[in-house]
PDB file of N, CA, C and O in Angstrom:
ATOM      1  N   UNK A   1       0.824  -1.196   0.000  1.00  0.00           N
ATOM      2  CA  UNK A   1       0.000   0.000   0.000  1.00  0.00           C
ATOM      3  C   UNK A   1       0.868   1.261   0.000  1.00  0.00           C
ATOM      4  O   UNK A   1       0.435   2.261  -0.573  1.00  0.00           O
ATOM      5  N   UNK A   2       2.095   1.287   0.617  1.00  0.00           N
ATOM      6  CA  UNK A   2       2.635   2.742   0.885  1.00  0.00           C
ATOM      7  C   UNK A   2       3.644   2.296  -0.504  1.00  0.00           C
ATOM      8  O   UNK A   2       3.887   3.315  -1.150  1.00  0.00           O
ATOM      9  N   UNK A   3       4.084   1.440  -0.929  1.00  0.00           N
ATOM     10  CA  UNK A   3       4.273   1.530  -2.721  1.00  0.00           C
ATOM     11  C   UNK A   3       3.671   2.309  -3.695  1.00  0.00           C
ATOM     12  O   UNK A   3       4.199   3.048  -4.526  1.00  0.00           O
ATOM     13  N   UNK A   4       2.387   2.034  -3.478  1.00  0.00           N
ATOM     14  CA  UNK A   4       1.362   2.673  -4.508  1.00  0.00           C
ATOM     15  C   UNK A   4       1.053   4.100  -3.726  1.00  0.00           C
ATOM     16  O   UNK A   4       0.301   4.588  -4.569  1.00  0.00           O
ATOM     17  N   UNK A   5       1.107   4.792  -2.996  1.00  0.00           N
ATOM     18  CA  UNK A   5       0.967   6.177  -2.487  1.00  0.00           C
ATOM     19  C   UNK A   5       1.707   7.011  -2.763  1.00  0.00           C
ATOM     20  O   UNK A   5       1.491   8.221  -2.840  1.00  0.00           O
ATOM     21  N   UNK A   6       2.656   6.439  -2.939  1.00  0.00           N
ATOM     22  CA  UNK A   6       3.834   7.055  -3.099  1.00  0.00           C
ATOM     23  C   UNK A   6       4.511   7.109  -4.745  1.00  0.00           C
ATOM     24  O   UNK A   6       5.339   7.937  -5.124  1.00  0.00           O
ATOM     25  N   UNK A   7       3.883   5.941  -5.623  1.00  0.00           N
ATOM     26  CA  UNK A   7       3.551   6.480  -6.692  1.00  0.00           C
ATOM     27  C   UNK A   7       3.106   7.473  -7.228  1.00  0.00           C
ATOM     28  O   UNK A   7       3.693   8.172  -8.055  1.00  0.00           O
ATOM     29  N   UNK A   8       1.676   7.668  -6.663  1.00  0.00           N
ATOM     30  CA  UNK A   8       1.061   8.535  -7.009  1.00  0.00           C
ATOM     31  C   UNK A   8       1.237   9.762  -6.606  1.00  0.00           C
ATOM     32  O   UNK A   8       1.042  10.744  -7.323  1.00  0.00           O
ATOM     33  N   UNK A   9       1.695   9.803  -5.196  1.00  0.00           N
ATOM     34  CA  UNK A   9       2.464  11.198  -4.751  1.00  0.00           C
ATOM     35  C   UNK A   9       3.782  11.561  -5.628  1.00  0.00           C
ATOM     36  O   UNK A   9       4.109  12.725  -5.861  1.00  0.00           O
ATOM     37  N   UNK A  10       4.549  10.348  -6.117  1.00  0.00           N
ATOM     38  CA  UNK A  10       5.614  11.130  -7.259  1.00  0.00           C
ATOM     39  C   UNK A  10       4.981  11.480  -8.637  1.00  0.00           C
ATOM     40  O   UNK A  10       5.313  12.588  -9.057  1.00  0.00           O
ATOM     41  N   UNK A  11       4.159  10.779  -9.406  1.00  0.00           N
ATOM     42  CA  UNK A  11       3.323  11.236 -10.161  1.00  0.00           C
ATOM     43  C   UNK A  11       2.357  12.471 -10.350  1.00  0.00           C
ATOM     44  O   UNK A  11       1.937  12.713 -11.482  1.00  0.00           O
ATOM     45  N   UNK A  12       1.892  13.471  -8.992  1.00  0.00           N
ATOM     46  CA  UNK A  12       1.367  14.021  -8.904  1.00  0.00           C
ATOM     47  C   UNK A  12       2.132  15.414  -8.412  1.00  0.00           C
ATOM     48  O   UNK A  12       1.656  16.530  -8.204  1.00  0.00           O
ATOM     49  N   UNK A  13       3.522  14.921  -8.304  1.00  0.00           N
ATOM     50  CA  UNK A  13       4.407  15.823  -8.563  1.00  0.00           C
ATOM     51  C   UNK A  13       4.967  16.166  -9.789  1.00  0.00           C
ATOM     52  O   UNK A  13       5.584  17.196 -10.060  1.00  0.00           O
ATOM     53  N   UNK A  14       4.696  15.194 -10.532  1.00  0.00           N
ATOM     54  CA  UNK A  14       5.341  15.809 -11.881  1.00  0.00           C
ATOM     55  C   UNK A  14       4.270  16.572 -12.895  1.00  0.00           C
ATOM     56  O   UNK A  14       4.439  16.649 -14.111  1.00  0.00           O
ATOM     57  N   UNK A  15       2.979  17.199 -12.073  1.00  0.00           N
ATOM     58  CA  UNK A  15       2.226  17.752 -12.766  1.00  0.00           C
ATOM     59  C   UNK A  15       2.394  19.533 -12.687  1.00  0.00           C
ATOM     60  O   UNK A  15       2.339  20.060 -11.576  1.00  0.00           O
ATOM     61  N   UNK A  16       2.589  20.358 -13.884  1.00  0.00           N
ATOM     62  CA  UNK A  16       2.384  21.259 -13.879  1.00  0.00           C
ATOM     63  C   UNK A  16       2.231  22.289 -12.105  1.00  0.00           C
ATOM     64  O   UNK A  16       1.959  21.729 -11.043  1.00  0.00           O
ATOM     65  N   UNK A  17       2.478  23.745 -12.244  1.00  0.00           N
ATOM     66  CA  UNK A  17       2.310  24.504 -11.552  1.00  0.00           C
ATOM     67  C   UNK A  17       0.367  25.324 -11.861  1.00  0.00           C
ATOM     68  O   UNK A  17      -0.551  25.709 -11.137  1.00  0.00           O
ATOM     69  N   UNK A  18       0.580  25.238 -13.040  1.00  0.00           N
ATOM     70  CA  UNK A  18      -1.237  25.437 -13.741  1.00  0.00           C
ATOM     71  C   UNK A  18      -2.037  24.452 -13.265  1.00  0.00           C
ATOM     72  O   UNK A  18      -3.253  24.647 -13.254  1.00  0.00           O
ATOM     73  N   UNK A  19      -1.625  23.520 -12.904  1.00  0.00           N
ATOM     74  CA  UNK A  19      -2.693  22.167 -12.713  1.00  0.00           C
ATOM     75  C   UNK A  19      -3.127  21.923 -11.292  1.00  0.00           C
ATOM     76  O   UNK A  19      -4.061  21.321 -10.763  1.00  0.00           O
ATOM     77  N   UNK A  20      -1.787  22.828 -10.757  1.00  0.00           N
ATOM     78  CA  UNK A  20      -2.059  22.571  -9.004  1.00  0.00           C
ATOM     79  C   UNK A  20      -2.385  24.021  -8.774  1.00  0.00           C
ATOM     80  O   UNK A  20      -1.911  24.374  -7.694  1.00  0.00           O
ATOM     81  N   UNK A  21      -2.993  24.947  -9.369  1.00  0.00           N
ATOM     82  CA  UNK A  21      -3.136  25.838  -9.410  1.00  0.00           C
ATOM     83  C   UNK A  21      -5.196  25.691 -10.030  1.00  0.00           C
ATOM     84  O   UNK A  21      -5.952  26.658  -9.936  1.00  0.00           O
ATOM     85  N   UNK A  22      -5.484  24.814 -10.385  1.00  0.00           N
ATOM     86  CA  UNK A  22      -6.596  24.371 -10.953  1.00  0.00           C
ATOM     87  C   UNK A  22      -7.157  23.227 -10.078  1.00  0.00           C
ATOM     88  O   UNK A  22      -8.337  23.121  -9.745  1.00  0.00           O
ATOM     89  N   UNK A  23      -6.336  22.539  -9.810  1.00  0.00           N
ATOM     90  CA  UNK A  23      -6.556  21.280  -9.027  1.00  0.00           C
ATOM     91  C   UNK A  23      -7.201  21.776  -7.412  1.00  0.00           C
ATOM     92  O   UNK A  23      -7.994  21.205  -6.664  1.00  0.00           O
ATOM     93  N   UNK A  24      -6.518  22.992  -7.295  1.00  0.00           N
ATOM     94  CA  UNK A  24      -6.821  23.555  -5.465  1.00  0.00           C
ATOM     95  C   UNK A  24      -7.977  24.900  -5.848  1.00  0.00           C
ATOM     96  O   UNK A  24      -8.495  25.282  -4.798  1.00  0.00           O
ATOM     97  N   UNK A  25      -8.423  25.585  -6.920  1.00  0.00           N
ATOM     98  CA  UNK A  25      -9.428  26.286  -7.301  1.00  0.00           C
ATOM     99  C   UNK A  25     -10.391  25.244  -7.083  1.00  0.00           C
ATOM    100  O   UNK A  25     -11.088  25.312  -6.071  1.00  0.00           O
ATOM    101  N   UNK A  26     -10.535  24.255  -7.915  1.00  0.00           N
ATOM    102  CA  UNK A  26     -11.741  23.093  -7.923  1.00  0.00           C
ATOM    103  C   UNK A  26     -12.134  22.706  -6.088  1.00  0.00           C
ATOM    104  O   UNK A  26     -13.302  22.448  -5.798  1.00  0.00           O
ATOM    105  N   UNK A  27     -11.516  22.708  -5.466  1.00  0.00           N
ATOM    106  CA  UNK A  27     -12.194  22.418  -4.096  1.00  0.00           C
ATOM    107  C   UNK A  27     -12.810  23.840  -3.602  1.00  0.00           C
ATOM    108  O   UNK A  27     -13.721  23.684  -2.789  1.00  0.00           O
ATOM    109  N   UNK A  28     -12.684  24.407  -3.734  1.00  0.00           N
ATOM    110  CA  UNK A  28     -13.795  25.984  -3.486  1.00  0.00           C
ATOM    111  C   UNK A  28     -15.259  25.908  -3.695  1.00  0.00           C
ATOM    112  O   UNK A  28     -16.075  26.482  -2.973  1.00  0.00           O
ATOM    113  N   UNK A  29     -15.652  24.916  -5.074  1.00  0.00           N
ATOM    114  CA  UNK A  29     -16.892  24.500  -5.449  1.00  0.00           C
ATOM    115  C   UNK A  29     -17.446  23.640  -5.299  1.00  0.00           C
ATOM    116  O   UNK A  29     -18.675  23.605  -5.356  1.00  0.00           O
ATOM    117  N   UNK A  30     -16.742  22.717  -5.071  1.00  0.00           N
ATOM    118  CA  UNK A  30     -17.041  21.087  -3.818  1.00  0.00           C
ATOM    119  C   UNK A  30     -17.484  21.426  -2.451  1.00  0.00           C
ATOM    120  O   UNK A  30     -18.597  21.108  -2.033  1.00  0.00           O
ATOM    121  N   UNK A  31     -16.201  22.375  -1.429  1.00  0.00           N
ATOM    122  CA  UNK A  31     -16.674  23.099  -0.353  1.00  0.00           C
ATOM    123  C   UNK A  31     -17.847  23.805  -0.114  1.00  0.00           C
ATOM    124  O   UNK A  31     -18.568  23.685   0.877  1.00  0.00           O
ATOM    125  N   UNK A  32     -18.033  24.658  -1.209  1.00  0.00           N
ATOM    126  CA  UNK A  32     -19.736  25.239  -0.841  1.00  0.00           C
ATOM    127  C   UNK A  32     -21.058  24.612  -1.002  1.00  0.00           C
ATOM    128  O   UNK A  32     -22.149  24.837  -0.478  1.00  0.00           O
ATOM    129  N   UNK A  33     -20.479  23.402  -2.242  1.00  0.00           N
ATOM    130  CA  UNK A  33     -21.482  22.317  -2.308  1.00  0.00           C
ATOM    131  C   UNK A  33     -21.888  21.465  -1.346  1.00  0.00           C
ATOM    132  O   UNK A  33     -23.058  21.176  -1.097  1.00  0.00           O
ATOM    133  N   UNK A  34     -20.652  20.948  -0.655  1.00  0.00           N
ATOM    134  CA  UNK A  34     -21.105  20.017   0.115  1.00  0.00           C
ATOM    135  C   UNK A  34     -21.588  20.750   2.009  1.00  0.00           C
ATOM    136  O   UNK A  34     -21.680  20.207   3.110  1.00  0.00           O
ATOM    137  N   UNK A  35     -21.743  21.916   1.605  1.00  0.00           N
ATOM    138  CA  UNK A  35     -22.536  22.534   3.109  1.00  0.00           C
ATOM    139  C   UNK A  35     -23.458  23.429   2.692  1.00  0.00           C
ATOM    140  O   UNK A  35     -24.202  23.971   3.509  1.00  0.00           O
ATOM    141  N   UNK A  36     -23.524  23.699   1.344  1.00  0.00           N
ATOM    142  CA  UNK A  36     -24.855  24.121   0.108  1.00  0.00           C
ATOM    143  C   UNK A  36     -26.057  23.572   0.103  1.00  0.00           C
ATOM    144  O   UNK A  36     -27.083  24.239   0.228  1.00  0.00           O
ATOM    145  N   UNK A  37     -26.025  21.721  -0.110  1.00  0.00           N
ATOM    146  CA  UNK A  37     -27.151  20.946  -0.271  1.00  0.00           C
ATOM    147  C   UNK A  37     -27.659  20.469   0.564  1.00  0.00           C
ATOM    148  O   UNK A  37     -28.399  19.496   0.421  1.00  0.00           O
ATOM    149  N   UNK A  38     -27.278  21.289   2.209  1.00  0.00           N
ATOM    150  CA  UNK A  38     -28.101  20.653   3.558  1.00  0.00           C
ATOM    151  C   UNK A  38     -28.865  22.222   3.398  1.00  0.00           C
ATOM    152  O   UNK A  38     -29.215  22.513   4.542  1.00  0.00           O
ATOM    153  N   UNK A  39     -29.178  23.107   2.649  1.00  0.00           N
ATOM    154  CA  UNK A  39     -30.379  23.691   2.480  1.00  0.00           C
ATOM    155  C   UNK A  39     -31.771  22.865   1.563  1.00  0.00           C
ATOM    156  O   UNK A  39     -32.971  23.056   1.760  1.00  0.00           O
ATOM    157  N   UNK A  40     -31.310  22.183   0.821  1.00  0.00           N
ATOM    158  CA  UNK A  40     -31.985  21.355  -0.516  1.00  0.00           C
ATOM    159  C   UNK A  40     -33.401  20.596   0.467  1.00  0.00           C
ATOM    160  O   UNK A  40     -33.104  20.147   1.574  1.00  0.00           O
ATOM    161  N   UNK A  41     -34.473  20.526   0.125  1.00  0.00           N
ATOM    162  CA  UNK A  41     -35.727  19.488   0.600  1.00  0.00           C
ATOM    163  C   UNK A  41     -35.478  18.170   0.631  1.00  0.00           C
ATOM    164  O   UNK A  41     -36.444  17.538   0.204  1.00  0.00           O
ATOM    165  N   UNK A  42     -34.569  17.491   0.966  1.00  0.00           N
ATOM    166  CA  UNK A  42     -34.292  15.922   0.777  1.00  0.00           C
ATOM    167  C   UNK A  42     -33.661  15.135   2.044  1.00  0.00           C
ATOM    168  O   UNK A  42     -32.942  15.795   2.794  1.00  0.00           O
ATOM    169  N   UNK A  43     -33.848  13.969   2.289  1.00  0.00           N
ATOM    170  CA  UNK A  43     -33.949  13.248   3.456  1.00  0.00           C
ATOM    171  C   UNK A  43     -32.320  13.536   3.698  1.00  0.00           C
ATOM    172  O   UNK A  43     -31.348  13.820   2.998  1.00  0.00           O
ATOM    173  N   UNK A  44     -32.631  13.269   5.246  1.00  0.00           N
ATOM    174  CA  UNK A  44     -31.171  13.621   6.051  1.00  0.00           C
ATOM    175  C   UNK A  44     -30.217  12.577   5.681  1.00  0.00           C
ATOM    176  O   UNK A  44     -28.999  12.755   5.647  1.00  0.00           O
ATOM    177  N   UNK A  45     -31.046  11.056   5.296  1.00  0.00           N
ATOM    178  CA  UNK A  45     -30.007  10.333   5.075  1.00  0.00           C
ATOM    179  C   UNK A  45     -29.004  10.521   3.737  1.00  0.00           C
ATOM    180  O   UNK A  45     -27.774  10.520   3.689  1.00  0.00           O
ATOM    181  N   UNK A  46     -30.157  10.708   2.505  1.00  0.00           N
ATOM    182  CA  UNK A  46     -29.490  11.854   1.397  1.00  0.00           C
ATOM    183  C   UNK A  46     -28.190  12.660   1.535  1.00  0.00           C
ATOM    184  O   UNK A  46     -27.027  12.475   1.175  1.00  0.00           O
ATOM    185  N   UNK A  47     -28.983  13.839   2.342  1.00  0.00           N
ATOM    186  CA  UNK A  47     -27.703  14.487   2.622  1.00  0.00           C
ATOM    187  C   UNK A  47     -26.315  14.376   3.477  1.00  0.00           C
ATOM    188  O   UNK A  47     -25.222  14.938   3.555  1.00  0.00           O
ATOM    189  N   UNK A  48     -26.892  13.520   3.950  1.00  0.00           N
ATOM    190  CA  UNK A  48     -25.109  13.041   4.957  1.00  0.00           C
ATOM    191  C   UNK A  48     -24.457  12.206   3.385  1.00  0.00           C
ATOM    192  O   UNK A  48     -23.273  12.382   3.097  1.00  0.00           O
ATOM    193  N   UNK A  49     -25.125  11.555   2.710  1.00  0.00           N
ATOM    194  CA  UNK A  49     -24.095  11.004   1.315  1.00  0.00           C
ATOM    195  C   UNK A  49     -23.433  12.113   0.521  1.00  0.00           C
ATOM    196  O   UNK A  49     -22.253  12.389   0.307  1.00  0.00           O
ATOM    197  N   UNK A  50     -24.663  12.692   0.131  1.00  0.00           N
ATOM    198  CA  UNK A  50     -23.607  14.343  -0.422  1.00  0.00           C
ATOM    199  C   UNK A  50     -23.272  14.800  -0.097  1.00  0.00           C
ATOM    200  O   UNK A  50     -22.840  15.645  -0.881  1.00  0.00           O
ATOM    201  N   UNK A  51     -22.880  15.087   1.450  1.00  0.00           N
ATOM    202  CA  UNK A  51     -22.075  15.695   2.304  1.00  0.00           C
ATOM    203  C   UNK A  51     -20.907  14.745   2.382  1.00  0.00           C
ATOM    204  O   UNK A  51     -19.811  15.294   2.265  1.00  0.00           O
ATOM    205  N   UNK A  52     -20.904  13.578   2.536  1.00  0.00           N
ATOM    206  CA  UNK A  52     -19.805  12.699   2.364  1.00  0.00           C
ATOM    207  C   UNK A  52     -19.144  13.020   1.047  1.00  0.00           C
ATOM    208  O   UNK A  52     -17.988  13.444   1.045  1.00  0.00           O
ATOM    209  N   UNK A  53     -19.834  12.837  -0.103  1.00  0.00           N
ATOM    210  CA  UNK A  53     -19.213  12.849  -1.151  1.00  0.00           C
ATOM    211  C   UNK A  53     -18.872  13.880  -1.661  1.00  0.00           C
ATOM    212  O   UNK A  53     -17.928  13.800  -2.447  1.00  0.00           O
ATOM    213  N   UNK A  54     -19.519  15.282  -1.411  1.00  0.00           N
ATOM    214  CA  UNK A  54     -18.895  16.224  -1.825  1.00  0.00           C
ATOM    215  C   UNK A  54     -17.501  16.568  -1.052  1.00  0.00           C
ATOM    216  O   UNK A  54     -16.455  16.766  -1.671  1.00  0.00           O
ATOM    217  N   UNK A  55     -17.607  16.621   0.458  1.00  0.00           N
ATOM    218  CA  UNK A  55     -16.659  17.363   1.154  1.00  0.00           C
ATOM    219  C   UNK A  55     -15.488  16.324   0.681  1.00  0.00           C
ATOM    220  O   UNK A  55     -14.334  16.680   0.440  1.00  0.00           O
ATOM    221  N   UNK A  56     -15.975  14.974   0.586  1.00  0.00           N
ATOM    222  CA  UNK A  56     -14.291  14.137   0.511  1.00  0.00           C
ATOM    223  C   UNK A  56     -13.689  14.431  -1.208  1.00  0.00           C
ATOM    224  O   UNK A  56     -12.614  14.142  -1.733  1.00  0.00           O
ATOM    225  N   UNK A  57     -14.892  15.109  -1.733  1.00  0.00           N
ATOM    226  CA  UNK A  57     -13.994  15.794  -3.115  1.00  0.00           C
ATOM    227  C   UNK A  57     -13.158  16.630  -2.984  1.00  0.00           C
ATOM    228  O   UNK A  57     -12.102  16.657  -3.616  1.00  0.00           O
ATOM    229  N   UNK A  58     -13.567  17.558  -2.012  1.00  0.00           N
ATOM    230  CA  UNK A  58     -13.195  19.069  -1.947  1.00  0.00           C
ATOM    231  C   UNK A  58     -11.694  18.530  -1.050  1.00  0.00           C
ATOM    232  O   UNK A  58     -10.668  19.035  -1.506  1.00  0.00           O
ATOM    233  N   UNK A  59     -11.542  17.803  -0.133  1.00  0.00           N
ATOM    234  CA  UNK A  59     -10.424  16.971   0.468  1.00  0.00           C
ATOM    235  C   UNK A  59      -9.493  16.684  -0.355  1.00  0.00           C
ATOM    236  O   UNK A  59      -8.346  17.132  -0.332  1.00  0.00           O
ATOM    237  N   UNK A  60     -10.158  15.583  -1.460  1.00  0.00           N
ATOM    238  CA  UNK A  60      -9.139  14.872  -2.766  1.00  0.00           C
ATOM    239  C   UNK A  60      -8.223  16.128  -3.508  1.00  0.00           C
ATOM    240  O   UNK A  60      -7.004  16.174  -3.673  1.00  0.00           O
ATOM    241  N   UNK A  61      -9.151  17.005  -3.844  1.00  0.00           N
ATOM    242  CA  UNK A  61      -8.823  18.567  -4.729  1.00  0.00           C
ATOM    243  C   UNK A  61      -7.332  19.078  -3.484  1.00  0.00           C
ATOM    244  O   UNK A  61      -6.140  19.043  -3.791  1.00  0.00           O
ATOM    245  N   UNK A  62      -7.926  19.528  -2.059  1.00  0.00           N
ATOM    246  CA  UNK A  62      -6.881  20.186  -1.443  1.00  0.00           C
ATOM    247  C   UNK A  62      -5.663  19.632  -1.536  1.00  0.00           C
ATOM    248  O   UNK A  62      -4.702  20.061  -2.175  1.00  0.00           O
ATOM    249  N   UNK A  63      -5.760  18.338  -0.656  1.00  0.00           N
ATOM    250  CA  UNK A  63      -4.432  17.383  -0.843  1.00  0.00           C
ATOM    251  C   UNK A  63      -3.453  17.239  -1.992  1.00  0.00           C
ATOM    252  O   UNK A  63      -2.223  17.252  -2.036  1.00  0.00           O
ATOM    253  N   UNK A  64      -4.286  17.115  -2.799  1.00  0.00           N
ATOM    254  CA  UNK A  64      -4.103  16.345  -4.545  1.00  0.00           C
ATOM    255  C   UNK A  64      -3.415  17.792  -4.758  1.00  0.00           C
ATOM    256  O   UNK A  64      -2.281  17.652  -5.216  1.00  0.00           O
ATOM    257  N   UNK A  65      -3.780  19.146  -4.554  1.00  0.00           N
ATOM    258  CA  UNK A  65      -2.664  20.269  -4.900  1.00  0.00           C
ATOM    259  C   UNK A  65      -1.970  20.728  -4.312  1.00  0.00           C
ATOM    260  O   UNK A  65      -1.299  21.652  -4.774  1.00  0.00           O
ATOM    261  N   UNK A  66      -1.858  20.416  -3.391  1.00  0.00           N
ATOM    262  CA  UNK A  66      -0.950  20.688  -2.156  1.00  0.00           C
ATOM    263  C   UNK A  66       0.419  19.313  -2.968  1.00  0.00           C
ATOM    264  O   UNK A  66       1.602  19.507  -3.248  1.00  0.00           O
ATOM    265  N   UNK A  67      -0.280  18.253  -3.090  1.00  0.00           N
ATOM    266  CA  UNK A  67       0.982  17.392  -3.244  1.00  0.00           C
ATOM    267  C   UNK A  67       1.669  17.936  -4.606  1.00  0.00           C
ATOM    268  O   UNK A  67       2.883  18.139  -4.645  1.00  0.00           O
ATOM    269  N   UNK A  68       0.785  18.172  -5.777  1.00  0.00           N
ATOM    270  CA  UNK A  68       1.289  18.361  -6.603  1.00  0.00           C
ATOM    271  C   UNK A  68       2.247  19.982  -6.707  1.00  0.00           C
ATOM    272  O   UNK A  68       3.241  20.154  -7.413  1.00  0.00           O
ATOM    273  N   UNK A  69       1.686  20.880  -5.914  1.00  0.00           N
ATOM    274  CA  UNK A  69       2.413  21.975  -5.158  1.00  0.00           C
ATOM    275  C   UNK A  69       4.000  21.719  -4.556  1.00  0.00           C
ATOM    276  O   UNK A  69       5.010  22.350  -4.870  1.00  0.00           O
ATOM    277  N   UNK A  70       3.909  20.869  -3.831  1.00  0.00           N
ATOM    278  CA  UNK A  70       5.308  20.316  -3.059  1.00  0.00           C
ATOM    279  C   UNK A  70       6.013  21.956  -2.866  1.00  0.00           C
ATOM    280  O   UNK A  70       5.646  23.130  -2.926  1.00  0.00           O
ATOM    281  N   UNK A  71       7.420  21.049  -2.562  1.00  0.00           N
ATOM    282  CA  UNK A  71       8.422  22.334  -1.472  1.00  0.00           C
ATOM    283  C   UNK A  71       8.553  23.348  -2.666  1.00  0.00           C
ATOM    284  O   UNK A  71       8.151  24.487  -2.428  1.00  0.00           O
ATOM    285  N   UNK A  72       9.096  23.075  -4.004  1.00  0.00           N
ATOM    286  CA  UNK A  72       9.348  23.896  -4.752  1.00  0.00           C
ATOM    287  C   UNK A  72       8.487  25.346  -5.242  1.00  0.00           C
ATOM    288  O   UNK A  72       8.751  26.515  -5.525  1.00  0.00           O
ATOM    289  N   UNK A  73       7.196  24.371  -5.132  1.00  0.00           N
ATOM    290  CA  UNK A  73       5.925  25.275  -5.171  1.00  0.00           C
ATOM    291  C   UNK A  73       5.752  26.248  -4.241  1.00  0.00           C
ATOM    292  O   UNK A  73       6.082  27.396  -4.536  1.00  0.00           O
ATOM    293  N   UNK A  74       5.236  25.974  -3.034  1.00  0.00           N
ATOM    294  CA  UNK A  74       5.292  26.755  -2.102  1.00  0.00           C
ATOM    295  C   UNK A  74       6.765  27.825  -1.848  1.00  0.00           C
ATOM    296  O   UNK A  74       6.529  28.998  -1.559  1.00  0.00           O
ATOM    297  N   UNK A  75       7.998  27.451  -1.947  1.00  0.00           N
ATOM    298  CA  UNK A  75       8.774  28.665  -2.317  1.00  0.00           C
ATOM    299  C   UNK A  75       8.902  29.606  -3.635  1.00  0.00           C
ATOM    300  O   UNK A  75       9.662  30.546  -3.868  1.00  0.00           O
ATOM    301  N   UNK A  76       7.829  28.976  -4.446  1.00  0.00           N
ATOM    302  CA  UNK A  76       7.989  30.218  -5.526  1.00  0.00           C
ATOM    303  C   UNK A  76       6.657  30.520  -5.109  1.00  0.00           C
ATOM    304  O   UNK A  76       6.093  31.076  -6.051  1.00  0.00           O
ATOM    305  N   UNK A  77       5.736  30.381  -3.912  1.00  0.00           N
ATOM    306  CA  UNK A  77       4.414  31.127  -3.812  1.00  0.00           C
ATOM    307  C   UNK A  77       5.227  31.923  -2.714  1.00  0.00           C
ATOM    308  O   UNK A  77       5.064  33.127  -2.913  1.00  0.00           O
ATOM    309  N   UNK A  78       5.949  31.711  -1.754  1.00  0.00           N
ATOM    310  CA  UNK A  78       6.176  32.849  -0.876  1.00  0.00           C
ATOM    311  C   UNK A  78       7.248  34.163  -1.755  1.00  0.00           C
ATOM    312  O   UNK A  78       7.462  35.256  -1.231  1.00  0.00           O
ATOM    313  N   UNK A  79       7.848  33.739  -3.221  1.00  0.00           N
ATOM    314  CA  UNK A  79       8.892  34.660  -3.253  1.00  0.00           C
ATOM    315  C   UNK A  79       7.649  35.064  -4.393  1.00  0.00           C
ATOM    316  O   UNK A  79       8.083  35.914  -5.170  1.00  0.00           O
ATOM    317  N   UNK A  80       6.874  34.854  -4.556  1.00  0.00           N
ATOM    318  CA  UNK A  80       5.830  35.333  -5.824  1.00  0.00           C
ATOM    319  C   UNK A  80       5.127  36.472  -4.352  1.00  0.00           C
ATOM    320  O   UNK A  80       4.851  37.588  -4.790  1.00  0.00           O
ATOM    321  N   UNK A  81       4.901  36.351  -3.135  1.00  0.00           N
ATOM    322  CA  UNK A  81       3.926  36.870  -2.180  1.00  0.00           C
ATOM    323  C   UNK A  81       4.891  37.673  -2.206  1.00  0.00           C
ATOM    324  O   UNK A  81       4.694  38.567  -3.029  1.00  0.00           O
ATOM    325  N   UNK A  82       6.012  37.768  -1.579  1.00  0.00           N
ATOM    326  CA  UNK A  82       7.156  38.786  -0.956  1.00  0.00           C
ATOM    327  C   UNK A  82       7.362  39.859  -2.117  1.00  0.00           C
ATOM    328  O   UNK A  82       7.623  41.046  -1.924  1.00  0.00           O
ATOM    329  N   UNK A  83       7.196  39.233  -3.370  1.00  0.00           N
ATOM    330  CA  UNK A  83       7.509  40.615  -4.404  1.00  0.00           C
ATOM    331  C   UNK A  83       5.647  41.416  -4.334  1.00  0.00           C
ATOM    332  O   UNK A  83       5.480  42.565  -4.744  1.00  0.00           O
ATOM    333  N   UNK A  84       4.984  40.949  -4.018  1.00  0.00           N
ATOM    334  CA  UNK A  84       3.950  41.526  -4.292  1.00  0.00           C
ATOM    335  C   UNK A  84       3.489  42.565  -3.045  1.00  0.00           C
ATOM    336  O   UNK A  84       3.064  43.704  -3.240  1.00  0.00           O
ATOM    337  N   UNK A  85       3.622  42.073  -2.017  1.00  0.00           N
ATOM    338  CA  UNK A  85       3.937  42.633  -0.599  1.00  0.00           C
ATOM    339  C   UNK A  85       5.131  43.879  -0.740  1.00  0.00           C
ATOM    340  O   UNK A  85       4.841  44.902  -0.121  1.00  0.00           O
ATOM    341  N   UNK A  86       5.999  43.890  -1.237  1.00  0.00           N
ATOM    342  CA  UNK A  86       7.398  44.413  -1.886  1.00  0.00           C
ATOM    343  C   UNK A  86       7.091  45.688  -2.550  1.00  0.00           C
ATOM    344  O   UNK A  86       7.903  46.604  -2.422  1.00  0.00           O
ATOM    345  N   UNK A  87       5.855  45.893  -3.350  1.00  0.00           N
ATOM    346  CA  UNK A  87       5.825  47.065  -4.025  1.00  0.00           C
ATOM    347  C   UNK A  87       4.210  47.273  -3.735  1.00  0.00           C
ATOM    348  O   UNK A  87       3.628  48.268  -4.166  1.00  0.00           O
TER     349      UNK A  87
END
């Protein structure tokens, strides 16, 4: 099991800075969804599934760009923040 995680965590590093940049936008619309559709008319048991299934999207999305983000990422987001802060 930690074979295959770790696949996919190196795989999901070799994706684009646009993609983890798209990949962590997409949980913004999962997040409001899945605490959105406990306004909706439909049985509680209903909504605890789309609440399951949305929020563990919006989870998959954070993680999933965060990994594909890694160390490199996050230091060109703080020296991308510091120049912007900067002027």
């Amino acid at each position: 099991m930690k074979n295959i995680l770790k696949e996919i965590k190196e795989w999901l590093s070799r994706l684009s800075f646009r993609t983890e940049v798209i990949v962590l936008v997409m949980c913004v619309p999962f997040y409001i969804l899945s605490f959105a559709q406990m306004a909706l008319p439909i049985s509680a048991g209903l909504k605890g599934v789309l609440w399951f299934i949305l929020f563990g999207a919006a989870k998959c999305c954070q993680y999933g760009g965060l990994t594909i983000l890694g160390v490199e990422g996050v230091a060109r987001l703080r020296k991308w923040w510091k120049e912007k802060r900067g002027k």
